[in-house]
C-alpha positions as CSV (number, residue, x, y, z in Angstrom):
1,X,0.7,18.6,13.5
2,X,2.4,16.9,10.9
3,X,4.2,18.8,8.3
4,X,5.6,16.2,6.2
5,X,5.0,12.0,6.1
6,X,7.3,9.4,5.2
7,X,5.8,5.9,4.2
8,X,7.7,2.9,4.7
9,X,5.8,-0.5,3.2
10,X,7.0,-3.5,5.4
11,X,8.2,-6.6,3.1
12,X,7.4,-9.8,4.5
13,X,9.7,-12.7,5.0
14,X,7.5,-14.6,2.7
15,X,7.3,-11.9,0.2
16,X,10.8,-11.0,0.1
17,X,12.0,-15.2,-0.6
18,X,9.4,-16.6,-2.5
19,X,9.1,-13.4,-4.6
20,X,4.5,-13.9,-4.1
21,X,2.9,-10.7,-3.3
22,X,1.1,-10.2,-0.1
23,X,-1.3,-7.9,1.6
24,X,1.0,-4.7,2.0
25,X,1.9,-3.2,5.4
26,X,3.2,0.7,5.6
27,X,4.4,2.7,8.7
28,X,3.4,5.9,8.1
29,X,6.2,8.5,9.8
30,X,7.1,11.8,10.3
31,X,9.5,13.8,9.7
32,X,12.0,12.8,12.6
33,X,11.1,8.9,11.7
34,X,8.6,7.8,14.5
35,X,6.1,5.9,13.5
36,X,2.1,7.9,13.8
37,X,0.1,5.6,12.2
38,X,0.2,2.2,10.6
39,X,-1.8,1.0,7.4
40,X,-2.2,-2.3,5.9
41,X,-4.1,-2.7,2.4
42,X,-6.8,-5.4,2.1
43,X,-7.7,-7.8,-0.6
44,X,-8.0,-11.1,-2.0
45,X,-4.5,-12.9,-3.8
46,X,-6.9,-13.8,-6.6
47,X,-7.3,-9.9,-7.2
48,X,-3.4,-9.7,-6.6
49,X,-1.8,-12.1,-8.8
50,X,-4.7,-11.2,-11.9
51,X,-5.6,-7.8,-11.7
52,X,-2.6,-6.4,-10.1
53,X,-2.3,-2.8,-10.5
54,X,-6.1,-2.2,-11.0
55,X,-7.0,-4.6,-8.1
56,X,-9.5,-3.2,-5.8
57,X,-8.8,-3.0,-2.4
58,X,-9.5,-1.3,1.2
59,X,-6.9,0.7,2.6
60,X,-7.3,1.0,6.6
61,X,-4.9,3.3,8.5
62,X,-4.9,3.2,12.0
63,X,-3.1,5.6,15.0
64,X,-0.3,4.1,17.4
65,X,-3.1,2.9,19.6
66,X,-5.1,0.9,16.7
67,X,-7.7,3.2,16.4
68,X,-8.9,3.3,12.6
69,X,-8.7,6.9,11.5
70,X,-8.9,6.6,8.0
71,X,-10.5,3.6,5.8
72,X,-9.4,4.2,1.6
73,X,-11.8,2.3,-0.7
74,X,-10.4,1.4,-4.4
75,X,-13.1,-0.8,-6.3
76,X,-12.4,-2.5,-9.1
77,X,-12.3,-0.3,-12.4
78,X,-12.3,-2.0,-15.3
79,X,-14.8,-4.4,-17.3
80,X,-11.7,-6.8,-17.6
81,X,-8.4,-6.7,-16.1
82,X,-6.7,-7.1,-19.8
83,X,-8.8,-4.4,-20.6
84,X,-9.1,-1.3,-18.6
85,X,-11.8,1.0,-19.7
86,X,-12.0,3.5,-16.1
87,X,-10.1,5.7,-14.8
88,X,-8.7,4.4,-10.9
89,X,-10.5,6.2,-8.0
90,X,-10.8,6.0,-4.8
């Protein structure tokens, strides 16, 4: 059972010298820091680099083995990114 979760996102290489956002990676831990599952956010660099923090995206989170155990959904909320109009869900 887990009590308590720690996420770490994992920064690419190309992230981290170029300074371009990427598809995000997180290692999802528990309390004592080994890793239980592993998620990695999906979605265009289009929606990235224009509609950044109201991009919509697909959030899959998988077990140790790979298995998929939870998929998060975030569509796009706005009528234009300049111009948010919605509340995020997801």
């Amino acid at each position: 059972q887990l009590d308590q979760i720690i996420i770490h996102q994992q920064v690419e290489l190309l992230e981290a010298i170029l300074g371009t956002e990427t598809s995000s990676k997180y290692e999802i831990k528990n309390h004592l820091g080994q890793r239980v599952y592993f998620a990695v956010e999906e979605n265009g660099c289009f929606d990235r680099k224009l509609c950044s923090p109201f991009r919509p995206c697909t959030i899959r989170i998988a077990d140790n083995s790979g298995r998929e155990v939870i998929r998060v959904t975030r569509p796009l909320r706005c009528n234009s990114c300049w111009f948010p109009c919605f509340l995020q869900e997801v």
